[in-house]
C-alpha positions in Angstrom: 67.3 145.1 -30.0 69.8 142.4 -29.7 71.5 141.3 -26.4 75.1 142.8 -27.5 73.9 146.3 -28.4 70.9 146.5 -25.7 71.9 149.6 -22.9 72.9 148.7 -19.6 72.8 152.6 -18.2 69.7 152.6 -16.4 69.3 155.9 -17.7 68.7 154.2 -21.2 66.6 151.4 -19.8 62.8 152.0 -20.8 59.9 152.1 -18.4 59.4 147.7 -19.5 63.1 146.9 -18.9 63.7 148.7 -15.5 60.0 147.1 -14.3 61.5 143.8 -15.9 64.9 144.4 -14.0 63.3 145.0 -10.7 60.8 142.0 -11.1 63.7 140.0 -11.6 65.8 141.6 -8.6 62.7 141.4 -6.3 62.5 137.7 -7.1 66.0 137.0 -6.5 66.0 138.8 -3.2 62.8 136.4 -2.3 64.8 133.7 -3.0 67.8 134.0 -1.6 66.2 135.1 1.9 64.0 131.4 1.9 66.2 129.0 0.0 69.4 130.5 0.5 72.0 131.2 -1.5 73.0 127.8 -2.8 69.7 127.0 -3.8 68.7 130.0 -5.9 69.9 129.5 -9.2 68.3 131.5 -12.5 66.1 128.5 -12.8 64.6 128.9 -9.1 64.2 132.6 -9.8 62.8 132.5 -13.1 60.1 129.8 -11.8 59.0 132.4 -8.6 59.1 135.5 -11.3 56.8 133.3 -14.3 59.6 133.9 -16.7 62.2 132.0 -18.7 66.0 131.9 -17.9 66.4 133.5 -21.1 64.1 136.8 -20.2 67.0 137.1 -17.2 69.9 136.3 -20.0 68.5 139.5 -22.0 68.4 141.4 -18.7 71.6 140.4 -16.2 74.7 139.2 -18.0 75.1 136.2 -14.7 74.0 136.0 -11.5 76.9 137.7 -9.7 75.3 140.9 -11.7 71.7 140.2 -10.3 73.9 139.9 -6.5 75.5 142.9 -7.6 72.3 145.1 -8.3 70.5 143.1 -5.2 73.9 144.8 -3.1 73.4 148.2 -4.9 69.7 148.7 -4.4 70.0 147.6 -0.3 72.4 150.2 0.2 70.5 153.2 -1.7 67.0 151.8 0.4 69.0 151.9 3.3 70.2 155.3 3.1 66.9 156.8 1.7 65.8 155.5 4.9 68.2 156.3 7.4 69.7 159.6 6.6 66.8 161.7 6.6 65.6 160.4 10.0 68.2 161.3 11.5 69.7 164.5 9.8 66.0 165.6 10.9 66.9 165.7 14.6 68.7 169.0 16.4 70.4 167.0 19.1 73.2 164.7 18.7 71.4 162.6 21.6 68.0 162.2 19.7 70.6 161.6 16.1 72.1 158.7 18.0 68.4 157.8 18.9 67.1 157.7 15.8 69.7 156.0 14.0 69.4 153.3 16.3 65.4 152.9 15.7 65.7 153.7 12.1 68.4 150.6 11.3 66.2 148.4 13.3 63.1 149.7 12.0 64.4 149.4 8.4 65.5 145.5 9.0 62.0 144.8 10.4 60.5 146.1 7.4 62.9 144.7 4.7 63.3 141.8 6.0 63.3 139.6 2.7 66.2 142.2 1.0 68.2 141.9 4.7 68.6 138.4 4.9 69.3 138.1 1.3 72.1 140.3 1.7 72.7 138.3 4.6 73.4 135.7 2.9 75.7 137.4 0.3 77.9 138.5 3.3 78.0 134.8 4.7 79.2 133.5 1.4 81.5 136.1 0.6 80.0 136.5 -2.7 81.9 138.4 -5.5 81.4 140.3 -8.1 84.6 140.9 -10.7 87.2 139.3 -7.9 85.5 142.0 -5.5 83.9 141.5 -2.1 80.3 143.1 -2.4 81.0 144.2 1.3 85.0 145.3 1.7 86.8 147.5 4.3 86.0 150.7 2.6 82.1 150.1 2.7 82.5 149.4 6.5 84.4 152.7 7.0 81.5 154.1 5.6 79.0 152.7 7.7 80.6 153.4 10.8 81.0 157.3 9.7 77.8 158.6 10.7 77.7 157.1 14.3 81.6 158.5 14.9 80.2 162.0 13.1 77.1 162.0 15.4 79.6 160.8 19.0 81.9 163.8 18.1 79.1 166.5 17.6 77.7 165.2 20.8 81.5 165.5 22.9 81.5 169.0 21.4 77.6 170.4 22.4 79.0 168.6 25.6 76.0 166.1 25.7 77.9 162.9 25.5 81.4 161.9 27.9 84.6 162.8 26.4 86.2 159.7 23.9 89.5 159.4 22.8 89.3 158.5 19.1 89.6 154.8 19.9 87.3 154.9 22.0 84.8 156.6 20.0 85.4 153.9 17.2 84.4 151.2 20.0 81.2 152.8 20.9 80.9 152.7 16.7 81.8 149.6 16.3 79.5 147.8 19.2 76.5 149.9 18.1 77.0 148.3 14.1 77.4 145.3 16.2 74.5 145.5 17.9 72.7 146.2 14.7 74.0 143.6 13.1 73.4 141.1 16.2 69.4 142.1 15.8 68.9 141.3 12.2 70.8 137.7 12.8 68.5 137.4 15.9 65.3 138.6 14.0 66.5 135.5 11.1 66.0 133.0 14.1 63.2 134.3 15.6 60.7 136.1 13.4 58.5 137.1 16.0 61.0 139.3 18.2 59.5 141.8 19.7 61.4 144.8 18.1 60.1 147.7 19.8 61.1 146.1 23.2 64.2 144.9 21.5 64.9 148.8 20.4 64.0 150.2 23.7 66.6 147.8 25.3 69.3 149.2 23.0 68.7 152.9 23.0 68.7 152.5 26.3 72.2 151.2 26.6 73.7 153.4 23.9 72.1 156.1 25.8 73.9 154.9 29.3 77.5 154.1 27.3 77.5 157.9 26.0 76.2 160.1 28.8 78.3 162.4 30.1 
């Protein structure tokens, strides 16, 4: 199969090419989070995979398709993750809970694919003129927190917030999350359960009634 007629739905990938893909994906995301994202070029990424630039040619059309799919799979892991966890709990008090240990929980364990996207973020990386991370995917990050604050105003286990209000508490939270993983890049032996204990613990302050 030539490079011009070879499928790019990944429903009409085979079994080699999506194991090929990933390989290639996995060593991007390796190193981008070490070298940064100056550094790794489809040279440095073909060495750490053992393959040549032109096995990644067949396989990604550029690099900004291999940031792309690195963007893409981050945000499907990060959902399989997160959204079970807490859709699991009964109590908008244990959601809020769990969302908070289950972000942290997920950066501590995927840390390589954080900082790499860490690192896309920080250079405003595009892919077709697009930001990988624009005001539309933050919208949709902050919805589950502001879902989970208005169930909990309604059962009448959090205070009252005004909509603003409640897109504060949203807001800091993300923040928060976001202020660990930068803090976790600095110092890679953070104590994260002591770091999550602190931080449920003042989410759980901010929000009771």
């Amino acid at each position: 199969m030539s490079k011009k007629n070879k499928p790019t739905n990944q429903n009409q990938l085979s079994f080699i090419e999506k194991a090929r893909r990933a390989q290639i994906v996995e060593c991007a995301i390796e190193t981008i989070a070490e070298l940064g994202y100056t550094q790794a070029s489809l040279g440095e990424i073909a060495k750490r995979a053992k393959i040549s630039k032109g096995v990644i040619s067949y396989h990604f059309a550029n690099k900004e398709e291999i940031l792309e799919q690195i963007a893409i799979e981050y945000y499907i892991a990060w959902q399989s993750y997160i959204a079970p966890r807490v859709e699991a709990q009964k109590s908008p008090k244990e959601m809020l809970r769990v969302y908070i240990e289950s972000n942290l929980a997920f950066v501590a364990e995927n840390r390589q694919h954080v900082f790499a996207v860490i690192q896309l973020v920080s250079k405003n990386i595009t892919v077709a003129g697009k930001l990988h991370f624009s005001a539309d995917h933050d919208e949709a990050v902050l919805v589950p927190i502001e879902n989970i604050l208005a169930l909990g105003v309604q059962e009448g286990l959090f205070r009252k917030f005004t909509k603003s209000s409640a897109r504060v508490i949203a807001l800091t939270i993300r923040n928060a999350i976001d202020g660990f993983t930068m803090e976790l890049m600095r110092k890679p032996h953070l104590d994260v359960q002591e770091y999550t204990r602190e931080l449920v613990a003042i989410f759980d302050i901010s929000t009771k009634k």
